[in-house]
C-alpha positions, 0 to 999 in steps of 0.5 A: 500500500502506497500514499502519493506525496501529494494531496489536493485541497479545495473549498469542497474539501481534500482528495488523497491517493495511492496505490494498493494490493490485495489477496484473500479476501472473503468480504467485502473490502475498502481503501480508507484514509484520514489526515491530520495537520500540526495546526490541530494536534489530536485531530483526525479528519477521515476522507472518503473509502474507496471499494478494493478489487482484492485480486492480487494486482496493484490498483490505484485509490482514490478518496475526496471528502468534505471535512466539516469544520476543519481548517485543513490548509495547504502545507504539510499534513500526515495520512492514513490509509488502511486496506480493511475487510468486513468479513462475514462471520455468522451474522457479523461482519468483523473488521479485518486490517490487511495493510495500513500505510502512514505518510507525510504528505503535502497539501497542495490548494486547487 
């Protein structure tokens, strides 16, 4: 699992990208990401899921979201990505992580 080095902020909100791969997924599978900058310690903004294709090769993601009063601003900024299952057992569905990925990025304004 990748981050791309660059992210993009507008007044609609954030996208963020990379790459991914998966195998042996039996449920459903998504690429999430948050971010957080410095200017907002202990805050973490989730920006949008993206549905994974878990059939071994490298897929690119892609999430944008509109972050309700945050004061995201271009500069640096940290991400998150996690490639996470919801894997059926009995009538649950229990989250399952098969990649995280932490990446300092750099906000660029759109």
């Amino acid at each position: 699992m990748t981050v791309d080095a660059e992210g993009r902020v507008d007044s609609y909100g954030v996208t963020l990208s990379g790459t991914y791969r998966c195998t042996a997924a039996t449920g459903e599978v998504f690429v999430a990401s948050s971010i957080s900058q410095a200017a907002e310690p202990g805050k973490r903004y989730p920006i949008g899921g993206t549905r994974a294709v878990c059939d071994g090769k490298e897929h690119r993601w892609v999430n944008s979201g509109h972050v309700n009063g945050a004061t995201l601003k271009a500069g640096s900024a940290h991400v998150e990505a996690t490639v996470m299952e919801l894997r059926p057992s009995g009538i649950l569905l229990l989250p399952v992580t098969h990649a995280v990925e932490h990446q300092d990025i750099t906000l660029v304004q759109d």
